[in-house]
N, C-alpha and C positions, 0 to 999 in steps of 0.2 A: 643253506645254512651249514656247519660244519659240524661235525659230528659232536665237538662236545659243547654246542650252542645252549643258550638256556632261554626259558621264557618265564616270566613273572608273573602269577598269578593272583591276583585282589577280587576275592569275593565281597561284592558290595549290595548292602540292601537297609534304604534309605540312609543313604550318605549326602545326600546334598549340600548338604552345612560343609561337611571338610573336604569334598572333591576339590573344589577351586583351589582350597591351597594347599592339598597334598598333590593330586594326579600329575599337575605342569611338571614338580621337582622328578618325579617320577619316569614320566616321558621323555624328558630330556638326557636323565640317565641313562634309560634304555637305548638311548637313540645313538648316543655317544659309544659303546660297549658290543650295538648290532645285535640288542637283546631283544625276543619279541615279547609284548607286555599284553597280557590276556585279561580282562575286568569282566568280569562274571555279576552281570547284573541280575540280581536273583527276586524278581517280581518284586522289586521299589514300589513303593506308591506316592513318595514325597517329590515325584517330577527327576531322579537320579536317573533314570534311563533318557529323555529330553538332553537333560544334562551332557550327561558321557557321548552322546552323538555328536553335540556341539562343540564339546573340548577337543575331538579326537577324530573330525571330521576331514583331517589334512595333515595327518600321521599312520602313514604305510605299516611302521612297525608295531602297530594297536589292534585289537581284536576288542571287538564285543559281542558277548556273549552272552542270552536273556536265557531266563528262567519265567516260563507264563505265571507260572505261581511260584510262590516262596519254598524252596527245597529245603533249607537251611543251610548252615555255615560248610557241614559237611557237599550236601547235594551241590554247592557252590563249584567251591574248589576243585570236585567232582568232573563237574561238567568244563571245568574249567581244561585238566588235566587231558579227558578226551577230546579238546577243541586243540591241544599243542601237539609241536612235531621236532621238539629238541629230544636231544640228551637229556636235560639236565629239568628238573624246573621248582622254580622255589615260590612260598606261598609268603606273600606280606599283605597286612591290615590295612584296609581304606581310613582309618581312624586320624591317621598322622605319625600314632606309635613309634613305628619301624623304621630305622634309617638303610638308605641303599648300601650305605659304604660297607655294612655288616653281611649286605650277600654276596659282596666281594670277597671276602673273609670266609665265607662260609663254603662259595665255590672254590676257593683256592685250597683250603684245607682238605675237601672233598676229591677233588684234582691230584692233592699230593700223599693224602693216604690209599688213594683208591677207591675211600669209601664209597658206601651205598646211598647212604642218608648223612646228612647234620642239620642238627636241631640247634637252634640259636637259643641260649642259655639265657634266660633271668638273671641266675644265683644270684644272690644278696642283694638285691636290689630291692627295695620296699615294697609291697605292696600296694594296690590303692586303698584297702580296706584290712584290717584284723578277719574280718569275714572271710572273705578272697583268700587270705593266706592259710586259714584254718582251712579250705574246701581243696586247696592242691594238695598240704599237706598230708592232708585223707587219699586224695588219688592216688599221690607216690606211696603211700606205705602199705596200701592196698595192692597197687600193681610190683612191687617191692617181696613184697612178702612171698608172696604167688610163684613169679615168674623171675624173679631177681634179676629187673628190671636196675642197668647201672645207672640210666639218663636221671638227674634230677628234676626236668622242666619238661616234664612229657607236652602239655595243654601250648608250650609257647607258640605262638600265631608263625612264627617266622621258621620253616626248613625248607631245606633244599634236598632235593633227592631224584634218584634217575626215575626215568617217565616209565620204563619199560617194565619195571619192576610196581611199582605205583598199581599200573594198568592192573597187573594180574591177581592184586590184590582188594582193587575197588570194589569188588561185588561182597568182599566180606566188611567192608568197612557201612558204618551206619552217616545218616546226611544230617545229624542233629551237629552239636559244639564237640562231643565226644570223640568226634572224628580224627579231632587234632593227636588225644591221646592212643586212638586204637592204630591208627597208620604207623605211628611208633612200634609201638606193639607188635604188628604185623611183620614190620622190617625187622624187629630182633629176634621175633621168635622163629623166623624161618632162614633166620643165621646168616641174615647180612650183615653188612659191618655198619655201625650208627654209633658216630661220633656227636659230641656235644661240642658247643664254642660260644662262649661268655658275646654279647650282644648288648646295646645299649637301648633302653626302653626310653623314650620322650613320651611329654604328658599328652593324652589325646586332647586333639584340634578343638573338639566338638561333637554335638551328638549325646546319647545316652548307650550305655555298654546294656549288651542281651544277655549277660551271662545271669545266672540267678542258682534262685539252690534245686530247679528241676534241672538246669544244667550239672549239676552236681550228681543228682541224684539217676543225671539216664547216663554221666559216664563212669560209675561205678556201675551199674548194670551192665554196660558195655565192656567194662574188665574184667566183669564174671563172666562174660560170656568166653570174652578170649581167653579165661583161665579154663575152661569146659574145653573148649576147644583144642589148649596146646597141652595142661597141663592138671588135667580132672584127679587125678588118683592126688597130688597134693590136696586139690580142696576139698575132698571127702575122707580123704586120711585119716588127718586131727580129730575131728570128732568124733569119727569111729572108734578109733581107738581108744581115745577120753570115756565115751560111753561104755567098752570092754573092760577101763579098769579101772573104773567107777562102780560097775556092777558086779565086780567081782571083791572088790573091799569091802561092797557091802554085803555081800554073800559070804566071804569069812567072818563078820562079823556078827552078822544072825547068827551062824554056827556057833561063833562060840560064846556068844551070850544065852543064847534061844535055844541053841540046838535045833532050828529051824530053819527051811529055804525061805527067801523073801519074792515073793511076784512082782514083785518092783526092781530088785536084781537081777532079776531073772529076764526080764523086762530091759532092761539098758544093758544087758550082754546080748540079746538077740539082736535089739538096734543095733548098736555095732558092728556086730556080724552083718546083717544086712547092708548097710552102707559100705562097709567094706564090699562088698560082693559088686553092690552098687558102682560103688570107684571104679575096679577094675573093671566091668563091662563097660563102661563110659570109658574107659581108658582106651578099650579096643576098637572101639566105635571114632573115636576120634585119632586114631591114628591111621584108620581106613579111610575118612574123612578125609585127611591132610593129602594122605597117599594118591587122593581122586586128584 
């Protein structure tokens, strides 16, 4: 394969409703392009692993790849990533969702700025739910705030990015749905270039979507962590210093009402001090960390 060859990655786990009529359009793409196409079957139980043997049983450019038990979406892609041997490799949904022509798009942007990553953009495209929309909007302005974070669709199913770079960061990346947004995360905060590029979402095939509000709720813990990790003296900051001058307004003002110190003043100026103290050793700690 040639150095800047790609291979296409679909984490699948119970898909058998929309294989049939996603995987054909799929293959035939790849086939056409010399692209190699990796299905990461991640312990199916609705007969999808039967399935994908029999679709792809007399196609050279296919790879499958089992999971004994369920990793999840992250663990997926994962192992998908360590079974390929391009440059390039970009991740699209067994759902239906994703059309190929957009990782054409996505590689060629990629190709002509040089970048590292590109993330295939939603922007303004509906939602499937109010739900749904409120739980990204939370993610971005959480990972936003932190880390100033410019991609607006960190969570999109569909990027493309080099394998090489990928590899050296998969040990810090978690195998739950969150994975979609920390691998972002990962590519910006260690100052690769990750570009965005508008994408066209179609309604899925079939099936029921696994996203829910624990998914919500382990990849906001997942961007705390990556804020610990890249950028702790932000997230201990703010409150430190709120509590320092918090306690000390109300310490002039016992004084000049009271003529008296308050313990409760006294009390949220130490906190602060303390977490401030706090920050910065977690500051040092994680920049030794990175440094490993």
């Amino acid at each position: 394969m040639s150095e800047r060859s790609l291979s296409i990655i679909i984490p699948c786990y119970n898909e058998a409703e929309n294989l049939p009529e996603v995987l054909p359009g799929i293959m035939a793409f790849c086939r056409e392009r010399q692209w190699s196409l990796i299905v990461v079957d991640d312990g199916s139980t609705d007969g999808s692993g039967a399935l994908l043997e029999q679709m792809t049983a007399r196609a050279p450019n296919v790879k499958i790849v089992r999971n004994k038990i369920n990793r999840g979406y992250g663990g997926a892609i994962k192992h998908g990533i360590e079974s390929a041997d391009t440059y390039w490799v970009a991740t699209v949904d067994a759902d239906g969702q994703h059309r190929m022509e957009d990782v054409v798009r996505l590689k060629a942007l990629a190709e002509e700025r040089d970048a590292d990553m590109v993330v295939g953009s939603r922007q303004g495209q509906r939602d499937a739910t109010r739900y749904r929309q409120c739980g990204k909007w939370l993610i971005r302005t959480f990972a936003r705030s932190f880390l100033k974070i410019p991609i607006h669709d960190l969570n999109s199913g569909m990027k493309l990015y080099r394998r090489d770079l990928a590899m050296r960061y998969l040990p810090t990346t978690p195998d739950n749905m969150s994975y979609s947004d920390i691998i972002v995360l990962l590519f910006f905060c260690n100052r690769n270039l990750v570009l965005e590029e508008p994408i066209t979402i179609q309604p899925r095939r079939g099936g029921v979507s696994t996203i829910s509000t624990r998914t919500a709720m382990d990849t906001v813990w997942e961007i705390t962590n990556m804020i610990l990790l890249f950028a702790p003296l932000k997230f201990f900051l703010p409150p430190a210093l709120a509590s320092m001058v918090l306690g000390v307004l109300w310490s002039l003002r016992c004084l000049v009402v009271n003529s008296t110190l308050s313990t409760g003043a006294s009390f949220l100026i130490l906190f602060g001090v303390l977490l401030l103290l706090l920050g910065m050793i977690t500051e040092q700690l994680a920049r030794l960390r990175r440094n490993m």
